[in-house]
One Martini backbone bead per residue (centre of mass of N, CA, C, O) as a GRO file, in nm:
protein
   72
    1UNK     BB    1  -1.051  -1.210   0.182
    2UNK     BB    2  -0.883  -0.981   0.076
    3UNK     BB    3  -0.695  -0.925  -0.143
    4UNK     BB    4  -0.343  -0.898  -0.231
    5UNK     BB    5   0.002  -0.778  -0.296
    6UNK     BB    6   0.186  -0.993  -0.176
    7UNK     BB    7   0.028  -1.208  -0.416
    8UNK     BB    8   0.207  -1.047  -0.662
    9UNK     BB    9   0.529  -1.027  -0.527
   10UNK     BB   10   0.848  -1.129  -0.721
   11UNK     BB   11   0.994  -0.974  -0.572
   12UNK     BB   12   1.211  -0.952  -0.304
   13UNK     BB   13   1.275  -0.657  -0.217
   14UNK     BB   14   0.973  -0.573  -0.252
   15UNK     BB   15   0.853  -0.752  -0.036
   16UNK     BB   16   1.012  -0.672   0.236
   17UNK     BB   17   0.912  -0.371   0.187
   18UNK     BB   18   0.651  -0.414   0.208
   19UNK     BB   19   0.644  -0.578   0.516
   20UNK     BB   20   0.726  -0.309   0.636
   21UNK     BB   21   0.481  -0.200   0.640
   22UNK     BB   22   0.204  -0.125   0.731
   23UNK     BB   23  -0.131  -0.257   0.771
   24UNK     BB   24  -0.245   0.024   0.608
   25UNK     BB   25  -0.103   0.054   0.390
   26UNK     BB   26  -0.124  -0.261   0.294
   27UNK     BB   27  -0.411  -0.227   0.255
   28UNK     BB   28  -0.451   0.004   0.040
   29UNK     BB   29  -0.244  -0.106  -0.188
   30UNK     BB   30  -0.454  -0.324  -0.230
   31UNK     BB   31  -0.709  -0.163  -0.304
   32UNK     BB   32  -0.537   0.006  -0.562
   33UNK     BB   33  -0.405  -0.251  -0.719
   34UNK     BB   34  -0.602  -0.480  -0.718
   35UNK     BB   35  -0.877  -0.334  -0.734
   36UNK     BB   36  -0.874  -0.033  -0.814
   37UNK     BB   37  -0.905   0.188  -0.597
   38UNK     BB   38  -1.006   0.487  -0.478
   39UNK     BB   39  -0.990   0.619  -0.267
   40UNK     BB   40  -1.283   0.699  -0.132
   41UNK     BB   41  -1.346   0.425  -0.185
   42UNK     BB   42  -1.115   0.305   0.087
   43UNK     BB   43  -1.237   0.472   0.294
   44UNK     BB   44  -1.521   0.361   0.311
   45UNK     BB   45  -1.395   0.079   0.398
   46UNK     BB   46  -1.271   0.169   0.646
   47UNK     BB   47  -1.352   0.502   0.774
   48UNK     BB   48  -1.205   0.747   0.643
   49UNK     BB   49  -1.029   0.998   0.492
   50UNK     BB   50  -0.937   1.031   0.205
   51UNK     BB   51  -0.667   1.195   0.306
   52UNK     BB   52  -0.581   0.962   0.441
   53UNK     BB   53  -0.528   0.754   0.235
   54UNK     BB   54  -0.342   0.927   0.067
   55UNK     BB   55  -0.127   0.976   0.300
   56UNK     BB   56  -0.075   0.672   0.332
   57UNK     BB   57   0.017   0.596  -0.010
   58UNK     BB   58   0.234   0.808  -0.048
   59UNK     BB   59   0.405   0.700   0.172
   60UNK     BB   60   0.433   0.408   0.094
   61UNK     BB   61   0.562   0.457  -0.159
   62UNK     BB   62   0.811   0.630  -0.071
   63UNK     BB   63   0.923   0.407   0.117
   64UNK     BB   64   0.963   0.192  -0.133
   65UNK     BB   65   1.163   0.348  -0.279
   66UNK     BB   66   1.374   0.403  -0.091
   67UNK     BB   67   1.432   0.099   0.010
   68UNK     BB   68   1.506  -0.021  -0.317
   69UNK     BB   69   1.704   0.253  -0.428
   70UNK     BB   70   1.880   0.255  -0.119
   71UNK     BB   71   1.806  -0.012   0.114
   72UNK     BB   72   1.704   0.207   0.343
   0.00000   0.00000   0.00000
């Protein structure tokens, strides 16, 4: 079983928000900060286009900023 970043954070809020993440979302942010992998890496582990891993990661940092800094 690959890293997980949710075995890693230990805010409470920051842990809420990262499990409303979908499963994609937060498989990507695992491999982006707990492997350090780059897009590129990460699209050929999934099989899908770099450009998708970027907006799926874009979009979860974005949503997780939203839910910690107004609370949803």
């Amino acid at each position: 079983m690959p890293p997980n970043l949710k075995d890693h954070i230990t805010d409470h809020s920051l842990y809420q928000a990262y499990e409303s993440l979908s499963a994609q979302q937060q498989q990507i942010l695992s491999f982006a900060y707990v492997q350090a992998l780059n897009d590129k890496e990460i699209a050929r582990i999934l099989g899908v286009s770099q450009q998708n891993v970027s907006k799926h990661r874009l979009k979860a940092l974005t949503k997780l900023r939203s839910l910690i800094t107004e609370g949803g």
